[in-house]
C-alpha positions as CSV (number, residue, x, y, z in Angstrom):
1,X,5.8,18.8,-145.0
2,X,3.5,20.1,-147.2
3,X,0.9,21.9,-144.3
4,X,4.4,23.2,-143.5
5,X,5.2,24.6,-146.4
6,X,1.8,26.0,-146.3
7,X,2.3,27.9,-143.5
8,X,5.0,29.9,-144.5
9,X,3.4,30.8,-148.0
10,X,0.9,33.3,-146.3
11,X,0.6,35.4,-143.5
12,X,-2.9,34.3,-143.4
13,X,-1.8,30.9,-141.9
14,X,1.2,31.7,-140.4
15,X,-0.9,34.0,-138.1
16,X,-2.7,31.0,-136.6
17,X,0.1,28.5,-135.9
18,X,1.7,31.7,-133.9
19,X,-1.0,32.2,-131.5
20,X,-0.4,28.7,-131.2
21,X,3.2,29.3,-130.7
22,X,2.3,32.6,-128.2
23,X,0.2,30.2,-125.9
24,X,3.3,27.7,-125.3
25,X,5.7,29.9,-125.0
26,X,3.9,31.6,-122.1
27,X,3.5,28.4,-120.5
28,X,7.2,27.1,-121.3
29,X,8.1,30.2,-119.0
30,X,6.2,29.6,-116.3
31,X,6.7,25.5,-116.4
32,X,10.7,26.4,-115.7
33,X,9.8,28.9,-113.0
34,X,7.5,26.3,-110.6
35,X,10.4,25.0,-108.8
36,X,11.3,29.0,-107.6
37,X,7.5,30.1,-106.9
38,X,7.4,27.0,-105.2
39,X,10.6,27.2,-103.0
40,X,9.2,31.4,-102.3
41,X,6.1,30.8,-101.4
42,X,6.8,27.5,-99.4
43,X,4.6,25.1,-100.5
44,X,4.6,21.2,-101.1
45,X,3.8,19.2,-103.6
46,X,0.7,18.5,-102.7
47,X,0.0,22.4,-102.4
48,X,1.2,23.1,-105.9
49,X,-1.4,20.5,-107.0
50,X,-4.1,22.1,-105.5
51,X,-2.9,25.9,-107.0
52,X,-2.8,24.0,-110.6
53,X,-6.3,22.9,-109.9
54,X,-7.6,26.7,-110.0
55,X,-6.0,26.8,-113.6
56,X,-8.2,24.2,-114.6
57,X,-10.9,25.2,-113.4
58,X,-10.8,28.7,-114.4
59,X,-10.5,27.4,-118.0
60,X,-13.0,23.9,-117.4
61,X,-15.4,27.3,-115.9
62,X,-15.2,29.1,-119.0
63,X,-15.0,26.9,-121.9
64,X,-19.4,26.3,-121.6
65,X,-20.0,29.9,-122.3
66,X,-17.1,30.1,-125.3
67,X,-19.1,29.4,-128.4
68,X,-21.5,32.7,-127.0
69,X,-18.5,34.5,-127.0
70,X,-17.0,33.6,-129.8
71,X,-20.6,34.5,-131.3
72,X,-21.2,38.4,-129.2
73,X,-18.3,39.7,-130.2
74,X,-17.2,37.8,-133.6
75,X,-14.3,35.3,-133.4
76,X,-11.3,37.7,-134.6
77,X,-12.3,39.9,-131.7
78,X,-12.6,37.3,-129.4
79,X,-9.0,36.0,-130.5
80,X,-7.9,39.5,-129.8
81,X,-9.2,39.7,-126.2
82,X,-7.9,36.3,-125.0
83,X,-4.5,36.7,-126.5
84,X,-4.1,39.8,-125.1
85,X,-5.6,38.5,-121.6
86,X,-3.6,35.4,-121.2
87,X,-0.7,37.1,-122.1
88,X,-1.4,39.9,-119.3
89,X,-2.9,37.8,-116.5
90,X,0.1,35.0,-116.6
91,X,2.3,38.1,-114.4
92,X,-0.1,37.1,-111.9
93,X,1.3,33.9,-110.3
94,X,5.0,35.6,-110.8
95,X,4.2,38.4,-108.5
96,X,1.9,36.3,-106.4
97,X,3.1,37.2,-102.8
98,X,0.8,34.4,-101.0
99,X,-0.4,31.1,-101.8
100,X,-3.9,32.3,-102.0
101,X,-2.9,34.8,-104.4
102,X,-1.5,32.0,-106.3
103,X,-4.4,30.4,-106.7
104,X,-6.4,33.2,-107.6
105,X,-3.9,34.5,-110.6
106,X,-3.9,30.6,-111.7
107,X,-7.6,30.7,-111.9
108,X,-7.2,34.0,-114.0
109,X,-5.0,32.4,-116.4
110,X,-7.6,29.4,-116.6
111,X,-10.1,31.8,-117.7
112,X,-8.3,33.4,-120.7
113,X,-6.5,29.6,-121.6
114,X,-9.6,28.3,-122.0
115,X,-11.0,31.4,-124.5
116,X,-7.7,31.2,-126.3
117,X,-7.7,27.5,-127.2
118,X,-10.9,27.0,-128.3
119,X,-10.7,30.0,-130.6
120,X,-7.7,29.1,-132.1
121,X,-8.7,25.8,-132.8
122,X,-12.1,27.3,-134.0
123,X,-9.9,29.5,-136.3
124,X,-8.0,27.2,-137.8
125,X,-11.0,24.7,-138.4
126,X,-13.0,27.7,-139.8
127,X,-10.3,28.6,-142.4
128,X,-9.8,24.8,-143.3
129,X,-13.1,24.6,-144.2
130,X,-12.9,27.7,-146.0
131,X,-9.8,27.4,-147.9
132,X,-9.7,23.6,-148.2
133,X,-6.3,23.0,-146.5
134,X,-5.3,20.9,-143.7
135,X,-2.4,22.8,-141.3
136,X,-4.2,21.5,-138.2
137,X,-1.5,19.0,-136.7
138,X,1.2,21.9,-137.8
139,X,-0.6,24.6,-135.8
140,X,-0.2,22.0,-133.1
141,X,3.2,21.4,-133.4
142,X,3.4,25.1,-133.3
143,X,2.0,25.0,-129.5
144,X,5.0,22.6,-128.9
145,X,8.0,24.3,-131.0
146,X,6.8,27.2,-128.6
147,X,6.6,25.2,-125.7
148,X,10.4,24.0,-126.6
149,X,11.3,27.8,-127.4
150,X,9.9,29.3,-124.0
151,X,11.5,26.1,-121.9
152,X,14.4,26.1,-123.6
153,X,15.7,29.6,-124.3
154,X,14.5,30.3,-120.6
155,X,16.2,27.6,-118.9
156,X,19.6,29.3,-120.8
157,X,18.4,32.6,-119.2
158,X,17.7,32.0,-116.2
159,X,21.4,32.6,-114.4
160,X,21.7,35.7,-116.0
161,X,18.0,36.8,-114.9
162,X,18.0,38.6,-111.3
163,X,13.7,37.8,-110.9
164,X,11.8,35.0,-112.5
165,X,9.0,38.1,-113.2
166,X,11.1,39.6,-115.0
167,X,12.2,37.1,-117.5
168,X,7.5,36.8,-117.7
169,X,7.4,40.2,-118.2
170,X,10.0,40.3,-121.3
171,X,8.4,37.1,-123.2
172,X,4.7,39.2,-122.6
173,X,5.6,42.1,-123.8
174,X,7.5,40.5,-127.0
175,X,4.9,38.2,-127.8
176,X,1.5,41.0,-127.3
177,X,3.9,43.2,-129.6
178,X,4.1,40.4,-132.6
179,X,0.4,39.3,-132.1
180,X,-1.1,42.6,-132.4
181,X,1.1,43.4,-135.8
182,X,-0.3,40.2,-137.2
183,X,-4.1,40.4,-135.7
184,X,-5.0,42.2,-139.0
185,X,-4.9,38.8,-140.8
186,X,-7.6,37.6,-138.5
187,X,-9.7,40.0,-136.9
188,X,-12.7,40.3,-139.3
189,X,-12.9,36.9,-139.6
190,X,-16.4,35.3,-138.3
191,X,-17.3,31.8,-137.8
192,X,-19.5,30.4,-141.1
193,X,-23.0,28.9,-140.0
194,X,-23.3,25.5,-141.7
195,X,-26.7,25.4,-143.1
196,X,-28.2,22.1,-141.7
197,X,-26.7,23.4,-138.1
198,X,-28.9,22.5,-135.1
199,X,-28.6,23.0,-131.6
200,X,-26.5,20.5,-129.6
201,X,-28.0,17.2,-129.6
202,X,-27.2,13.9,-126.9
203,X,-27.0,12.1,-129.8
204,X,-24.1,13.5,-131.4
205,X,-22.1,12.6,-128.3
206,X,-22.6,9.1,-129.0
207,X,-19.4,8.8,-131.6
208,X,-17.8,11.1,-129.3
209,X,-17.5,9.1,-125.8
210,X,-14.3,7.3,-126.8
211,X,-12.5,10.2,-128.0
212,X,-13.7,12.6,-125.0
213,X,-12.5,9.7,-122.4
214,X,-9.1,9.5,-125.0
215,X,-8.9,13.5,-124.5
216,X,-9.4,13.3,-120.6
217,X,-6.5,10.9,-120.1
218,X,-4.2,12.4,-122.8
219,X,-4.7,16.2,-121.7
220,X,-4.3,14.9,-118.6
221,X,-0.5,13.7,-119.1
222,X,0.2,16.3,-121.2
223,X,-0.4,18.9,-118.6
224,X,1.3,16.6,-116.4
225,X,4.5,17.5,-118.0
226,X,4.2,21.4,-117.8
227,X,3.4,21.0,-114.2
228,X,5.6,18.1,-112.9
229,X,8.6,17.7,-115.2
230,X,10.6,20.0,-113.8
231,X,10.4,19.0,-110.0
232,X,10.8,15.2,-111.4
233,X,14.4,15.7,-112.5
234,X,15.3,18.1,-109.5
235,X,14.3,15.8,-106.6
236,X,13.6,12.5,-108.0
237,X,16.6,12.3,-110.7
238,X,18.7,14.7,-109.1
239,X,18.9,16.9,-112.3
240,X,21.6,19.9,-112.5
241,X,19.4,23.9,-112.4
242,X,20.9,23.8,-116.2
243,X,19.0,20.9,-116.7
244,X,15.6,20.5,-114.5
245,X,13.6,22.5,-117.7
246,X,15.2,20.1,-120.4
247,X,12.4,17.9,-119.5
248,X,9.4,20.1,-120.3
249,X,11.9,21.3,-123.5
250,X,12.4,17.3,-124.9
251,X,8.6,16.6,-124.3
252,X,7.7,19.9,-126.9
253,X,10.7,19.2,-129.2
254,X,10.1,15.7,-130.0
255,X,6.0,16.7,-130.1
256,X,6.6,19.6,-132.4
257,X,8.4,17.1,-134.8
258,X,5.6,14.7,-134.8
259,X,3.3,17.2,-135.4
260,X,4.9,19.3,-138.6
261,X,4.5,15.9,-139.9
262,X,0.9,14.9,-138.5
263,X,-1.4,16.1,-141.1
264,X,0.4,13.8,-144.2
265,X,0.4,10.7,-141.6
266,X,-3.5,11.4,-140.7
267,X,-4.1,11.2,-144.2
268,X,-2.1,7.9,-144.8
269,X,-3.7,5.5,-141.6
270,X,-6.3,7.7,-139.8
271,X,-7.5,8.9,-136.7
272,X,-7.4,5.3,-134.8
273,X,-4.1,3.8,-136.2
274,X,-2.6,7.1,-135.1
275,X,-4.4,7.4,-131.6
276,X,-3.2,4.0,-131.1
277,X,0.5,4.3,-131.7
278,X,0.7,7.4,-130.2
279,X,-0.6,6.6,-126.8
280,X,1.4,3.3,-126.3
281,X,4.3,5.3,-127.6
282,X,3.9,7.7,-124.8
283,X,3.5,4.8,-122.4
284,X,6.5,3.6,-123.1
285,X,8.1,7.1,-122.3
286,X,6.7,7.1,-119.0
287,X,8.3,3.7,-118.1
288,X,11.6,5.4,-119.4
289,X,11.1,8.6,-117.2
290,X,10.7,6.5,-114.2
291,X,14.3,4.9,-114.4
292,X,15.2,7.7,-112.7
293,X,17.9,8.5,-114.4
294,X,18.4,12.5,-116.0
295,X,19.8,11.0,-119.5
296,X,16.7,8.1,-119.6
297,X,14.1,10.6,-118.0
298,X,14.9,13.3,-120.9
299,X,14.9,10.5,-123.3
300,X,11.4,9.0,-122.2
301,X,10.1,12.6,-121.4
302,X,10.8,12.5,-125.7
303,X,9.4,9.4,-126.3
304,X,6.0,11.0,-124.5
305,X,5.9,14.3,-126.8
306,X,6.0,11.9,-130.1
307,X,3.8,9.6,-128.8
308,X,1.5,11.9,-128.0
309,X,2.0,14.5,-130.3
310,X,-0.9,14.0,-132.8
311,X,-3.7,12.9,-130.9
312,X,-5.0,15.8,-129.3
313,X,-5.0,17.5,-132.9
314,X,-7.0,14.6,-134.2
315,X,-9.5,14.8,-131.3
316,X,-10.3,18.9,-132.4
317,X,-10.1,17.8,-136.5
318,X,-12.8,15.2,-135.6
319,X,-15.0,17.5,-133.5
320,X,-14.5,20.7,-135.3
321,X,-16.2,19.0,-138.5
322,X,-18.9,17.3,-137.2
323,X,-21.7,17.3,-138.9
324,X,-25.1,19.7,-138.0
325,X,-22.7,21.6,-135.4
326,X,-20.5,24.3,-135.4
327,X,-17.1,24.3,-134.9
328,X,-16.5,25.9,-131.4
329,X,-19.4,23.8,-130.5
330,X,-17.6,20.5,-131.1
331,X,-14.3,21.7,-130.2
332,X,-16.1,23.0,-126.9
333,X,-17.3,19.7,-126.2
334,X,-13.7,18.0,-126.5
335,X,-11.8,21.0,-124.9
336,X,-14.3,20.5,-122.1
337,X,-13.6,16.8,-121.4
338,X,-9.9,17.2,-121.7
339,X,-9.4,19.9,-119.0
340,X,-11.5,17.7,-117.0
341,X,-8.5,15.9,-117.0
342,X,-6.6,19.5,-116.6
343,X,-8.7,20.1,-113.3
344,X,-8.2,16.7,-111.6
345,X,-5.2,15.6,-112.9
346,X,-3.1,18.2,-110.9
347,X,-4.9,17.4,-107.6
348,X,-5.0,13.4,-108.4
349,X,-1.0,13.6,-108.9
350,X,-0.3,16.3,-106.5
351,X,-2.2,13.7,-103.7
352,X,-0.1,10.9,-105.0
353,X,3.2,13.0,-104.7
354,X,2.5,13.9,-100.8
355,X,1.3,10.1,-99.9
356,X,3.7,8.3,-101.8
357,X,6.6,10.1,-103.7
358,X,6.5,11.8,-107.2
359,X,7.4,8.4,-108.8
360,X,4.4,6.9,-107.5
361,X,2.4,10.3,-109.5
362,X,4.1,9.6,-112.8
363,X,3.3,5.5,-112.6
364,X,-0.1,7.3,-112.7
365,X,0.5,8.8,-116.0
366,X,1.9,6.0,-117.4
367,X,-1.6,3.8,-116.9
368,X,-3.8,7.1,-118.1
369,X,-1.8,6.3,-121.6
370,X,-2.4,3.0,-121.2
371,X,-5.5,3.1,-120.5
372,X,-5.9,5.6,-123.4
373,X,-4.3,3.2,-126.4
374,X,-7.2,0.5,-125.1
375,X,-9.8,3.0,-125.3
376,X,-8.5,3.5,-129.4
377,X,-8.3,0.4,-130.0
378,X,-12.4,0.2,-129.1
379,X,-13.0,2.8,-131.6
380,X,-14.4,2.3,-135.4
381,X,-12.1,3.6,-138.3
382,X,-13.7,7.2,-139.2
383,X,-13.3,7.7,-142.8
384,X,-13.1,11.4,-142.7
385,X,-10.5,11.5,-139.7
């Protein structure tokens, strides 16, 4: 609690854990609206899938050229410009009259989701280093409390909101309003040069492998939940509308607590202890969400948020201070290999939901964590993460 605490004590790392808050809540909106977009446009499973895929590969396209961003134009400014682009692009797939229109405001998004997570991360790494603090896992479990707060407050809304774009256009406007107030604390701020910084080197992916192949599979189910969740409990579980976005709203919940709490824990066992735990964790909330049952599925789609709640922060706090490279560099690399995931996730699961059924696509997720809590248990202790 005491990163927590932290937070609150200045605006100059509350600002942060907001943007963090801003990109979830954006995406807890639109992860309650699929089902609708869906049903307009008249697409499958399958077809949603294959829209999701432009997402990821709008951000997987962009993430490469980042750190030169980042660099050009400083990295306040650049927080500035892909706030305020995600935030304005993600009206895109709500007005999006065909499905090729879909894909094309997806891919949009992707662009400016990819330029907004790797310079928040780089921000918060940048004033760790400068400030010695940790608030990492908190601005984390700041993505998920706004996940919760977008899914949840939205799925309230909805029968008393005429057209999903409105409901978008409301959270945009609300949340480009707070961010602007606040991007004083930020936007002079430039990434520090470490002084024995090199280029890039293949051999500094070598402790890396692991944790990128831990990052693909993780991100992989984590998006899973944004995409899938709601359509699971509406036509495999039979979910109430009040219901189908409660899902997506215990996954963040249950991750935002585990977070708040991750940076005292990472201290205590570490990087592999926690990577560990956390993925079988989530494996055993996939075996939950496949009972089938709404009460079970929310609980396990729970049981998935905590399990997985601190290992994708670990992965950026490992990557955003290694040693001879810079931190958007590092947290490039990882970001990179987890929306790999991102890209083929969507199309993996979407393919599983039109051959088999969308049980057979979340059996799927339940082997990536799986396979994910092997994978750390492979890895060396790292005495700095």
């Amino acid at each position: 609690m005491k990163a927590l605490r932290l937070v609150f004590s200045t605006k100059r790392y509350f600002t942060p854990v907001f943007l963090f808050a801003t990109l979830n809540i954006i995406f807890g909106t639109w992860a309650i609206y699929i089902p609708e977009i869906t049903a307009k446009l008249q697409i499958s499973e399958g077809k949603l899938g294959f829209a999701v895929f432009f997402m990821a590969l709008g951000t997987l396209a962009t993430i490469p050229f980042v750190p030169r961003i980042i660099k050009f134009l400083e990295l306040g400014k650049a927080i500035i410009v892909a706030v305020s682009g995600f935030c304005i692009v993600f009206i895109g797939p709500f007005l999006a009259p065909t499905y090729v229109l879909l894909c094309v405001s997806l891919f949009a998004v992707g662009i400016f989701s990819g330029l907004m997570d790797v310079a928040i991360n780089t921000l918060v790494t940048e004033i760790e280093k400068r400030d010695n603090v940790h608030f990492m896992s908190v601005s984390h479990g700041f993505f998920s409390l706004g996940g919760m707060l977008g899914a949840g407050i939205g799925t309230l809304l909805i029968p008393y909101i005429k057209l999903p774009w409105y409901h978008m256009a409301g959270v945009i406007v609300l949340m480009l309003i707070i961010n602007f107030i606040m991007c004083k604390n930020y936007m002079h701020l430039k990434a520090v040069k470490e002084e024995d910084e090199t280029r890039f080197k293949l051999k500094n992916l070598r402790p890396l492998v692991g944790l990128a192949l831990i990052g693909f599979l993780v991100m992989a189910a984590e998006g899973a939940i944004v995409d899938w969740s709601a359509l699971y409990l509406e036509n495999v579980t039979f979910a109430a509308i009040t219901l189908v976005g409660m899902g997506y709203t215990m996954f963040n919940g249950m991750m935002a607590l585990g977070r708040f709490f991750g940076d005292s824990i990472s201290a205590k066992f570490g990087s592999r202890l926690i990577m560990i735990a956390g993925c079988f964790t989530a494996t055993l909330g996939f075996s939950l969400v496949l009972s089938a049952t709404t009460s079970t599925a929310l609980l396990g789609f729970g049981f998935v948020g905590l399990g997985l709640s601190l290992v994708v922060p670990e992965l950026f706090r490992y990557s955003g201070n290694l040693k001879g490279i810079n931190a958007a560099e590092g947290i490039s690399f990882i970001a990179g290999t987890g929306f790999v995931g991102l890209l083929l996730g969507p199309v993996f699961l979407g393919f599983l939901a039109e051959t088999f059924n969308l049980k057979g696509s979340f059996i799927a997720l339940l082997l990536f964590t799986f396979l994910a809590g092997v994978v750390a248990i492979t890895l060396k202790r790292n005495k700095k993460a």
